[in-house]
C-alpha positions in Angstrom: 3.1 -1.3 21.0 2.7 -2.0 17.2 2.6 0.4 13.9 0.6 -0.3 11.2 -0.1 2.0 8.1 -3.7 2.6 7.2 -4.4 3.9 3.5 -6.8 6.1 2.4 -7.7 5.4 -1.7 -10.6 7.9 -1.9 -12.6 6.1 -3.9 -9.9 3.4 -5.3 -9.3 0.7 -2.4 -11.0 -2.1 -3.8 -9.1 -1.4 -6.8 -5.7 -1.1 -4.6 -6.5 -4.3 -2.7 -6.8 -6.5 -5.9 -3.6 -4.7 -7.4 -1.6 -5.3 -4.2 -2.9 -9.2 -3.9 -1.7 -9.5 -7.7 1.1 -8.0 -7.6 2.6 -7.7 -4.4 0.7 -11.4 -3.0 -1.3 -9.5 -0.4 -3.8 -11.5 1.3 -7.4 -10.6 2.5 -7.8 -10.2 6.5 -11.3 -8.5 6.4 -13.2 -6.3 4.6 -16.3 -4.0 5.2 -18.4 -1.8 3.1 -20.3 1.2 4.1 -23.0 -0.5 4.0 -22.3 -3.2 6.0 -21.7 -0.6 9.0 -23.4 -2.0 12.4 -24.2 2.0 12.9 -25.2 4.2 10.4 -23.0 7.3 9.8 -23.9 11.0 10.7 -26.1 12.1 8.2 -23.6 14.8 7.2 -20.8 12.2 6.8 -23.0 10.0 3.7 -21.3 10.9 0.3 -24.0 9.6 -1.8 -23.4 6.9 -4.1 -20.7 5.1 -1.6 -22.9 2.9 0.2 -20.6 0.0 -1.8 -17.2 1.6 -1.0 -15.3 -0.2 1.4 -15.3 1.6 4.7 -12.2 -0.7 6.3 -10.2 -3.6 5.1 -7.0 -4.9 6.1 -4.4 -7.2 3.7 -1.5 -8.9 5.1 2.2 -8.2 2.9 4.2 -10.6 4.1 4.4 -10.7 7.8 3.1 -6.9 7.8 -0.7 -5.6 8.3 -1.7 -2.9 5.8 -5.5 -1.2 6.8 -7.1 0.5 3.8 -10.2 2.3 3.3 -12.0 4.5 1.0 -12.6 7.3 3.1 -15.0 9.9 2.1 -14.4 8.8 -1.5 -13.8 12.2 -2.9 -10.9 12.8 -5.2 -7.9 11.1 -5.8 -5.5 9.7 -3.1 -2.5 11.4 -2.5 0.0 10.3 -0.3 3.1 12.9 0.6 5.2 12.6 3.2 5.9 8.6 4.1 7.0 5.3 2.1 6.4 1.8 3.1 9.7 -0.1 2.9 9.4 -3.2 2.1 12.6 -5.8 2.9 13.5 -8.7 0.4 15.4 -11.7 0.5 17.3 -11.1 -2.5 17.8 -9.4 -5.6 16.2 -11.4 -8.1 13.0 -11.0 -5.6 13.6 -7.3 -5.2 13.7 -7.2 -9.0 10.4 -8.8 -9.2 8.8 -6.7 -7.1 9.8 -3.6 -8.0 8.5 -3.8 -11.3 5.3 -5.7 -10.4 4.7 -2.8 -7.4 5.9 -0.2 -10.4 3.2 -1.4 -13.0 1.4 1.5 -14.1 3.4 4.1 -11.6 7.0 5.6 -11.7 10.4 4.8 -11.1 11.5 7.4 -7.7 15.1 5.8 -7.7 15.6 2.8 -9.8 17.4 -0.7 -8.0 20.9 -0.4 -7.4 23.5 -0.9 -5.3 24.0 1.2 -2.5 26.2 1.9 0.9 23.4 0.0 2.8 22.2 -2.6 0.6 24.0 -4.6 -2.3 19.4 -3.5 -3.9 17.5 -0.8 -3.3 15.2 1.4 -5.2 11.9 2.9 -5.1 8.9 3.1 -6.9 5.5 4.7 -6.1 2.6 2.8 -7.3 -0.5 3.5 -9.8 -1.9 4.9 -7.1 1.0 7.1 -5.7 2.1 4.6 -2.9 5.9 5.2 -2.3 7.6 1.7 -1.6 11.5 1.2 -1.4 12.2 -2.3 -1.7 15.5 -3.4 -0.3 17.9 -6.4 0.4 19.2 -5.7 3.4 22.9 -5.6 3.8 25.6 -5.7 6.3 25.6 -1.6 7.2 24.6 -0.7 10.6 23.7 2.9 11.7 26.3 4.6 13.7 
């Protein structure tokens, strides 16, 4: 069995996909619009003017899959209740990150050192992604 997140930008994925290839190196898997769908939607499903939004894509972080979509395109994306962690090799790279991840979003918990890791913090993105970025560290869970 495997886990992977699936985002939902409402509206902003493309936006999110380029933001997450610049600054986090994501790379491109696949990508479909609405358009491009091999059936059409349920007439009551088409938002009008989102034939161009992207209806699944998928970007690889590192060794981790990350699906995204636009969804219905209505509103802004919110995402409550989760964070992706993300694990670094060091500090100067957890550094790095968490400012490139934190462009144009807001500190949660700035880097530091913790009982679990000599760096952690997090950060949720521009478009309200929580991320804590972490070295790992010698604690293990009781």
């Amino acid at each position: 069995m495997h886990i992977e997140p699936y985002l939902f930008f409402n509206g902003r994925a493309e936006e999110a996909i380029e933001f997450y290839r610049r600054q986090a190196g994501a790379e491109l898997l696949g990508m479909m619009r609405m358009k491009e769908s091999p059936e059409p939607p349920p007439p009551d499903r088409v938002v009008p003017g989102t034939a161009d939004k992207i209806m699944h894509a998928a970007i690889r972080i590192g060794q981790t899959n990350v699906m995204i979509s636009d969804g219905m395109a209505t509103g802004g994306p919110e995402f409550k209740g989760f964070s992706l962690s993300i694990s670094v090799e060091n500090e100067s790279r957890a550094k790095e990150l968490f400012a490139a991840l934190g462009d144009g979003g807001a500190v949660q918990m700035p880097l530091g050192k913790t009982f679990f890791s000599p760096c952690f913090g997090m950060v949720a993105d521009r478009f309200g992604v929580g991320w804590m970025v972490i070295v790992p560290g010698d604690y293990k869970m009781p």
